[in-house]
C-alpha positions as CSV (number, residue, x, y, z in Angstrom):
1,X,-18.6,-42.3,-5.5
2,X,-15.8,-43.0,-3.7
3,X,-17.7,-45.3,-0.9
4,X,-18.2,-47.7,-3.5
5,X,-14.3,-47.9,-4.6
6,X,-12.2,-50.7,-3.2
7,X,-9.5,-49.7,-1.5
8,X,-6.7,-50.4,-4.1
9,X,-8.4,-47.7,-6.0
10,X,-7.9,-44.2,-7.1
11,X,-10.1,-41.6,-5.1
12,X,-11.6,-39.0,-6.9
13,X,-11.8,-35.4,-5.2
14,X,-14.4,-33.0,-6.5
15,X,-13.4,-30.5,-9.0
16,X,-15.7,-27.4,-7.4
17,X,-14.1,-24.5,-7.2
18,X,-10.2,-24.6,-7.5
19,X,-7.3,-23.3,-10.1
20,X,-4.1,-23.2,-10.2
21,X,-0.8,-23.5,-12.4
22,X,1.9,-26.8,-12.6
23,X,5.4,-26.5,-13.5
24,X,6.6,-30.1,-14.8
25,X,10.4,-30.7,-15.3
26,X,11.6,-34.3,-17.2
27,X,15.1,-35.5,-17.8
28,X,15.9,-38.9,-19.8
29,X,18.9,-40.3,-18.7
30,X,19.7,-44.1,-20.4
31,X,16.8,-45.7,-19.8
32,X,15.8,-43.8,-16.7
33,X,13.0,-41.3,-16.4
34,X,13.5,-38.4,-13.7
35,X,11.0,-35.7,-13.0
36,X,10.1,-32.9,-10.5
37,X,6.6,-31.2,-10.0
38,X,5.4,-28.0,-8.7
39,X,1.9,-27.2,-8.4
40,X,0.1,-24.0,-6.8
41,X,-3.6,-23.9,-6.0
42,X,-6.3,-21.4,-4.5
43,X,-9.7,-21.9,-4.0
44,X,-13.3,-20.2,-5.6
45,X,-14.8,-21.9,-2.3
46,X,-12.3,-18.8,-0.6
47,X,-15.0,-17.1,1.4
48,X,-16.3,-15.6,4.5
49,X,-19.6,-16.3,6.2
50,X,-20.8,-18.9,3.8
51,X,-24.1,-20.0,4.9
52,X,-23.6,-23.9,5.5
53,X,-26.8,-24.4,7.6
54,X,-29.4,-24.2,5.5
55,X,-27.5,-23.4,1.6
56,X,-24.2,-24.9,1.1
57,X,-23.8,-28.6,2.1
58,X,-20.7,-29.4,4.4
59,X,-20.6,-32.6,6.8
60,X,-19.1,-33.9,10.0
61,X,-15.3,-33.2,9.5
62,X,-14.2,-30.5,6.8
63,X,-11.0,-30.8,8.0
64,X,-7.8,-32.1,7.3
65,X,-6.0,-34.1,5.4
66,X,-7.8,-36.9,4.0
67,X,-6.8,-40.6,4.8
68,X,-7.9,-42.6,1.4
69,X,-6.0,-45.9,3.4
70,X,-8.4,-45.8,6.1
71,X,-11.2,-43.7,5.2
72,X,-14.9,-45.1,5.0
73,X,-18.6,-43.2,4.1
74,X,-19.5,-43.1,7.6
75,X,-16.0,-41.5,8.9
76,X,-17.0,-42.2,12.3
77,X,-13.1,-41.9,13.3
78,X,-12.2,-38.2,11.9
79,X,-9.8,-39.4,9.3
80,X,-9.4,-36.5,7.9
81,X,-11.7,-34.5,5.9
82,X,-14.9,-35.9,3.8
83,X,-14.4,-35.1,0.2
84,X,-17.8,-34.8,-0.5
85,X,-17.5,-31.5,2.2
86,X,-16.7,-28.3,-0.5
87,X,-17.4,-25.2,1.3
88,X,-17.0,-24.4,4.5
89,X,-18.1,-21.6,6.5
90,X,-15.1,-19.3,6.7
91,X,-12.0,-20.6,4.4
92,X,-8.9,-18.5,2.6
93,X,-6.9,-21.5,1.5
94,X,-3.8,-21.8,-0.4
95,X,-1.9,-25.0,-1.6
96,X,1.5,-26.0,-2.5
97,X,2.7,-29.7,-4.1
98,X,5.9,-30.5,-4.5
99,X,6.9,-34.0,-5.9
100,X,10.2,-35.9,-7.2
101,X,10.2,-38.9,-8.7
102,X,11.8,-41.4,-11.2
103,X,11.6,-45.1,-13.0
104,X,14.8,-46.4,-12.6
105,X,15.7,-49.5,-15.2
106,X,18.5,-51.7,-13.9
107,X,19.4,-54.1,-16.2
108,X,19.5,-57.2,-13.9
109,X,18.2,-60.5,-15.5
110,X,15.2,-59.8,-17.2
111,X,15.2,-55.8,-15.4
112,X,14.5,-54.5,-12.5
113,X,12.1,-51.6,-12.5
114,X,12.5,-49.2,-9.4
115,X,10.1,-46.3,-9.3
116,X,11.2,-43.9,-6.2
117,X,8.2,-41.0,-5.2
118,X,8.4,-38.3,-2.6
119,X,5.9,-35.7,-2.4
120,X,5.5,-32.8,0.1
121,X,2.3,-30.7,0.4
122,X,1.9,-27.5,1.9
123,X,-2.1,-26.7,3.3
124,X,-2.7,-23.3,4.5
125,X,-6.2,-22.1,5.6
126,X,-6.4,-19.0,7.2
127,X,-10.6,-19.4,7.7
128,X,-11.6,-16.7,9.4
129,X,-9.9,-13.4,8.2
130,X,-10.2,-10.2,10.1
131,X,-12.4,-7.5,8.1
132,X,-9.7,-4.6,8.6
133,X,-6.1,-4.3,9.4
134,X,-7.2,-3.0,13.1
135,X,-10.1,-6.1,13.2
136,X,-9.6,-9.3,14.7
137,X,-11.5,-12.0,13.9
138,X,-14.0,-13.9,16.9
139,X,-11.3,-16.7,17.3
140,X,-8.5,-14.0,18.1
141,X,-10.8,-12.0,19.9
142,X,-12.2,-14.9,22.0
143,X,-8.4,-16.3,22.2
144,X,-6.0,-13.8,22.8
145,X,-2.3,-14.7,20.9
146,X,-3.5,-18.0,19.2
147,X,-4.9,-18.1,15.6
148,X,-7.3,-20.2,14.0
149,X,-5.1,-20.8,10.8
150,X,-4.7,-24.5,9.7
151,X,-1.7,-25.3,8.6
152,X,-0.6,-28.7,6.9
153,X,2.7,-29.9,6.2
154,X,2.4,-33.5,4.8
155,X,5.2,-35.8,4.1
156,X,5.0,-38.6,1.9
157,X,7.8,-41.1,0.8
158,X,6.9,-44.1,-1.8
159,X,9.5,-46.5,-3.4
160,X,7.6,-49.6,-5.5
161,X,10.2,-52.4,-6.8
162,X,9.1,-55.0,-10.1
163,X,10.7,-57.8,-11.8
164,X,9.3,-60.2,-14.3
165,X,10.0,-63.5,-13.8
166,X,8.6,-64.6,-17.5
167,X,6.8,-62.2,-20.1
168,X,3.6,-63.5,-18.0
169,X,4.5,-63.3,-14.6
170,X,5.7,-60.7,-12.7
171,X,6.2,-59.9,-9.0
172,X,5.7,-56.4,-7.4
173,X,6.7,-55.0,-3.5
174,X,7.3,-52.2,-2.2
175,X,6.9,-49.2,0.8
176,X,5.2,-45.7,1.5
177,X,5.7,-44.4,4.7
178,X,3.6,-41.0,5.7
179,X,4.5,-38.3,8.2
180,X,1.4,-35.7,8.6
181,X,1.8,-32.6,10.8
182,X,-1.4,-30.7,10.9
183,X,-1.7,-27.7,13.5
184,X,-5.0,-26.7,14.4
185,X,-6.7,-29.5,12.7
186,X,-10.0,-29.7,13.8
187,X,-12.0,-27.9,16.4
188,X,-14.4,-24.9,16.4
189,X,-13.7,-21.5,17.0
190,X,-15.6,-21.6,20.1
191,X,-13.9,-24.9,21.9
192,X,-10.4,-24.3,20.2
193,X,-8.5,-26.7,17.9
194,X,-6.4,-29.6,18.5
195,X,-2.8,-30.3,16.4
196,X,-2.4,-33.7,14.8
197,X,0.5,-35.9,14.3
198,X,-0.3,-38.4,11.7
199,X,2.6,-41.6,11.3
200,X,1.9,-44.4,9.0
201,X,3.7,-47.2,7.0
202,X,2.4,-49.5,4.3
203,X,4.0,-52.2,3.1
204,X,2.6,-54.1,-0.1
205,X,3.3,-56.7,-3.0
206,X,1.4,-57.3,-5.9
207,X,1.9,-60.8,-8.6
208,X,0.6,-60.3,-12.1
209,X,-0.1,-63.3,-14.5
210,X,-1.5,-62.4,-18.0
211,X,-2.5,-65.4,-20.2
212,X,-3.9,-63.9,-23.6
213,X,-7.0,-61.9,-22.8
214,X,-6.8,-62.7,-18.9
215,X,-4.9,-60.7,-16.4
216,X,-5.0,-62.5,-13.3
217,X,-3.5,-60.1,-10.0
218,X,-3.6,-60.5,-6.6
219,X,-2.8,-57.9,-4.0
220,X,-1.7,-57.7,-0.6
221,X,-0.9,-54.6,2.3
222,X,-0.4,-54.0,5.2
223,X,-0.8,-50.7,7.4
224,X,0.7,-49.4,10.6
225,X,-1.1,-46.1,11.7
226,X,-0.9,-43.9,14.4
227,X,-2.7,-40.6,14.6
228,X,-1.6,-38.4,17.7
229,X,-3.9,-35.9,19.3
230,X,-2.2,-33.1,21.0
231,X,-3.5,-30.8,23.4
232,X,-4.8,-27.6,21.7
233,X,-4.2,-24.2,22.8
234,X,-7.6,-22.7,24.6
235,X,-10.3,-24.8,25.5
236,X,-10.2,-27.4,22.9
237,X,-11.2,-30.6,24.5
238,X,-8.7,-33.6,24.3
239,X,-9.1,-36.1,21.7
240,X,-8.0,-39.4,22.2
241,X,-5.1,-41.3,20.2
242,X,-6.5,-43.6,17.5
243,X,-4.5,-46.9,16.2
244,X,-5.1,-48.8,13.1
245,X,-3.0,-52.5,12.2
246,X,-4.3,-53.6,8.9
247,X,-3.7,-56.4,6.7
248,X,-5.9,-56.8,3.7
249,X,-5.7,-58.3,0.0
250,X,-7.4,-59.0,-3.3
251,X,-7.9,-61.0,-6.1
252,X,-8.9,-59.9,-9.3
253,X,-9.6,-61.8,-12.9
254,X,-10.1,-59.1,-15.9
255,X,-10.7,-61.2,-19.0
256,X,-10.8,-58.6,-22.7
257,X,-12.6,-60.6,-25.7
């Protein structure tokens, strides 16, 4: 479960209930490596009225965009969505990733490997959909000229530098910076919804020994995050800004016999 990953780790998200299709495109050029992604998803969780009382599990926040930096089981500080949280009570969601990226082999000294990443995601719930064409739904009836419809566009920008000093040692630093723009976010369609503005930067370096069997690493980051709380349209109630300045590392031994 992802509560008991460290936080250098790959999440894992639940595989219940989505599809989808991925275009991949590669071109080799010299020793570089350049591709571009496309992937479209919808949901089998799509649905209206879903009984999340007393049948289908959901938890405290079911919404937006999930911060695996920052996140931790209890997610007393809304940072985003709990991924154990499938269905929700009213959802019509629709995904879009788009990413570019490349390895870049410079050949400086021993060779410098640059690997540039930018991906952009595009989150659409409608949640709750209007049973006719001449029906509203209780948030547009309840809210005249405002929707409930979350919509996500998510920024991310990665670029991770390596060079190895000897065929045992090598050195590792690099950047991500995150822009999140999330309208409607969180809320209830009887207090409203507020929009989020999500910036962060992380900064990181990383040295690698390998002796034999033994992989020695240690890791270190640090995290600037500020996650901005607008004003919904309605009655949503105003959330306070939050602020996160991290620094954290970690050593790790991995001996193979």
């Amino acid at each position: 479960a992802n509560e008991f990953v460290d936080f250098d780790e790959k999440w894992y998200e639940s595989a219940i209930g989505w599809h989808g299709a991925t275009l991949l495109l590669e071109q080799i050029v010299g020793r570089n490596l350049f591709s571009a992604e496309y992937t479209f998803l919808t949901y089998n969780t799509n649905e209206q009225n879903r009984d999340v009382e007393t049948v289908y599990p959901d938890f405290l926040h079911t919404d937006g965009y999930t911060d695996t930096d920052l996140f931790d089981y209890a997610n007393v500080y809304d940072r985003g969505r709990d991924l154990r949280s499938v269905y929700r009570e009213n959802q019509d969601r629709t995904s879009h990733i788009a990413v570019l990226q490349g390895r870049i082999n410079l050949p400086m000294g021993r060779g410098v490997s640059i690997v540039p990443k930018f991906k952009y995601i595009r989150d659409l719930d409608r949640r709750d959909i209007p049973d006719g064409p001449d029906d509203q739904s209780y948030y547009e009836a309840t809210h005249p000229g405002l929707t409930d419809n979350y919509v996500g566009n998510i920024f991310i920008g990665r670029v991770n530098f390596a060079y190895p000093f000897t065929d045992e040692f090598k050195f590792e630093i690099g950047a991500q910076i995150d822009r999140w723009y999330e309208d409607n976010r969180s809320g209830s369609p009887e207090s409203g919804y507020n929009d989020y503005t999500t910036r962060k930067n992380k900064f990181f370096s990383a040295l690698n020994y390998s002796f034999g069997g033994a992989i020695f690493r240690y890791y270190v980051e640090v995290i600037d995050k500020d996650l901005i709380r607008k004003f919904g349209e309605g009655d949503a109630r105003q959330e306070d800004n939050l602020y996160w300045n991290v620094v954290r590392s970690k050593a790790t031994l991995e001996v193979s016999w």
